[in-house]
C-alpha positions as CSV (number, residue, x, y, z in Angstrom):
1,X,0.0,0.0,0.0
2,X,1.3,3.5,-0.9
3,X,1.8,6.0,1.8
4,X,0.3,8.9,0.6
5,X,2.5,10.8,3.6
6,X,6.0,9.7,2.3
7,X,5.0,10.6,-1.5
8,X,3.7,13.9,-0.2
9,X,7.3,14.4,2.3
10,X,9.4,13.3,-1.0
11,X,7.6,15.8,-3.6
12,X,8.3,18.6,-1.1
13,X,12.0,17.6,-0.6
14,X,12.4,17.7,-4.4
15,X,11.0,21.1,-5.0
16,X,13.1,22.1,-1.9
17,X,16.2,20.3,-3.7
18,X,15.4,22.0,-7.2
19,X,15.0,25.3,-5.4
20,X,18.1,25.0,-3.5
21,X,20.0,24.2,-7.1
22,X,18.6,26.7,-8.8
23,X,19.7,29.5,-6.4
24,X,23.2,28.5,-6.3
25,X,23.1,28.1,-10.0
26,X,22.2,32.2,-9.7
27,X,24.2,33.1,-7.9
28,X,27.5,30.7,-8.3
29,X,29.1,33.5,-11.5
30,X,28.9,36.7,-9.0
31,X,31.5,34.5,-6.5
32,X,35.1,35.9,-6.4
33,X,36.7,34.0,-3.5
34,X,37.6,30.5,-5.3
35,X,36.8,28.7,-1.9
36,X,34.2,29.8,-1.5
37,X,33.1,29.1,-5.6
38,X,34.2,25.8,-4.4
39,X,32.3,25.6,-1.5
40,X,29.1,26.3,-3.1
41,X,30.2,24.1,-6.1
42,X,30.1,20.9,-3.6
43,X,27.2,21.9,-1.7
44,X,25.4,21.9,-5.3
45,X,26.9,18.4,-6.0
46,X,25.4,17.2,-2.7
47,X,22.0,18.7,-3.7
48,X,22.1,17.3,-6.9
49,X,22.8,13.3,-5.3
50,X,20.2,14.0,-3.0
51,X,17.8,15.2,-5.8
52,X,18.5,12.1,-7.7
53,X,18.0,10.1,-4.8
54,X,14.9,11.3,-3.8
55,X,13.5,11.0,-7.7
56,X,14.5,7.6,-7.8
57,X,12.2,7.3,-4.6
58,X,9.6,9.1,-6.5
59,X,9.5,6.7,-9.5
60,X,9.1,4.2,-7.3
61,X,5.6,5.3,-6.5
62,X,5.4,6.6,-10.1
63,X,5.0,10.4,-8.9
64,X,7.1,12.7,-11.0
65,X,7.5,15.1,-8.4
66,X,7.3,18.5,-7.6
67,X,8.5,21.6,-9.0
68,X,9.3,24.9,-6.7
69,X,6.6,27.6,-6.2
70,X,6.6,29.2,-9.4
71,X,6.4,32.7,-7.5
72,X,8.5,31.6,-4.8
73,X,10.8,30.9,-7.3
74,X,10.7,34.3,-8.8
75,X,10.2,36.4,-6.0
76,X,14.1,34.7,-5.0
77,X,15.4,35.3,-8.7
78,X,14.3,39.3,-8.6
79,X,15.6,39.5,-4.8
80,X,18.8,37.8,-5.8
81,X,19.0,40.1,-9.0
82,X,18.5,43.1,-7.5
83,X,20.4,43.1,-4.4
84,X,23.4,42.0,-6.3
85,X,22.9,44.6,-8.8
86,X,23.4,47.3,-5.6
87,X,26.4,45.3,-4.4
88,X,27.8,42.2,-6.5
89,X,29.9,41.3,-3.4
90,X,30.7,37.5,-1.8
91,X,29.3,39.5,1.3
92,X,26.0,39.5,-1.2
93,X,25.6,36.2,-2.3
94,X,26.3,34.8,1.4
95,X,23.3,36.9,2.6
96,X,21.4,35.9,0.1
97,X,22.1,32.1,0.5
98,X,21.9,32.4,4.2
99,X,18.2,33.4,4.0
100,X,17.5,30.8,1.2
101,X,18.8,27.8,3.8
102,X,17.1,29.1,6.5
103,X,13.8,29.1,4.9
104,X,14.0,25.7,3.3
105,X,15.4,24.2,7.0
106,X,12.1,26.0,8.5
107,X,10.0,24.5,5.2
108,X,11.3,21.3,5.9
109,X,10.7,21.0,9.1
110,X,6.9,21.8,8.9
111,X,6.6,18.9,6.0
112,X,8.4,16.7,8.3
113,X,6.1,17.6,11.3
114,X,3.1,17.6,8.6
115,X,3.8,14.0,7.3
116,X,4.2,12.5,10.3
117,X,3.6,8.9,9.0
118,X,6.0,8.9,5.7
119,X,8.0,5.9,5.9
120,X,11.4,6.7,7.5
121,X,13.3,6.5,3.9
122,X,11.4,9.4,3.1
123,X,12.2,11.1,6.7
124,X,15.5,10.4,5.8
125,X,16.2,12.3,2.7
126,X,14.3,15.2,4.8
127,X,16.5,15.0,7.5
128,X,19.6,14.9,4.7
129,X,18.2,17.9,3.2
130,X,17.7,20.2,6.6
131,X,21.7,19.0,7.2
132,X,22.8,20.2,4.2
133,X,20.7,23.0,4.4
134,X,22.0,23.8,7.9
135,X,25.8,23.2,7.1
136,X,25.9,24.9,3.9
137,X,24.2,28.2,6.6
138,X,26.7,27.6,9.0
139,X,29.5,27.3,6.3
140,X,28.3,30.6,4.8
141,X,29.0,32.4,8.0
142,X,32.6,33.0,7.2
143,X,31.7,35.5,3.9
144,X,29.1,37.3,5.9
């Protein structure tokens, strides 16, 4: 029998996943410090794994997934665009990515919380995500 929780906690990780690749993607050309290029480089790569992980999952329960908020999405491309069209700094993009991990840990969370009975695989790949998520914050704090 199909869970509807754990197909519900998996679509949301994958929009949270495509969301979280997307803003790194527009972001990634206005980094000067090669570190920290590198750092967000990785972080991508572990995005990316996870995405493909969690889309495997998906298939499994034939569900294609989930794209990100379509005005979510934009509202974080014109914020991203304008703010580094004031200042195109590393200082910039760190604020900027600091916000965007902080409000998928918080997003996640709730889904976790909200699909209580997903099967722990599912719980799993959330838990992956707010780590990430969290790290990637915490790892940030050094270009702030």
């Amino acid at each position: 029998m199909i869970n509807n929780d754990t197909i519900e906690l998996l679509k949301e990780c994958n929009a949270g996943i495509k969301m979280g690749v997307s803003s790194i993607e527009d972001v990634l050309d206005n980094v000067s410090n090669s570190e920290f290029k590198q750092l967000l480089t990785h972080c991508k790569e572990e995005h990316q794994n996870l995405g493909s992980k969690t889309h495997e999952k998906l298939n499994q329960y034939h569900d294609a997934g989930k794209e990100p908020n379509p005005m979510a999405k934009g509202m974080s491309w014109l914020k991203t665009n304008v703010m580094l069209s004031m200042n195109d700094s590393d200082k910039t993009v760190a604020d900027l990515l600091t916000d965007g991990c902080n409000m998928g840990v918080k997003s996640i969370n709730k889904y976790l919380n909200k699909y209580k009975a997903a099967e722990e695989d599912a719980k799993d790949i959330a838990k992956e995500l707010i780590r990430i998520e969290e790290t990637l914050a915490t790892d940030l704090r050094r270009y702030l």
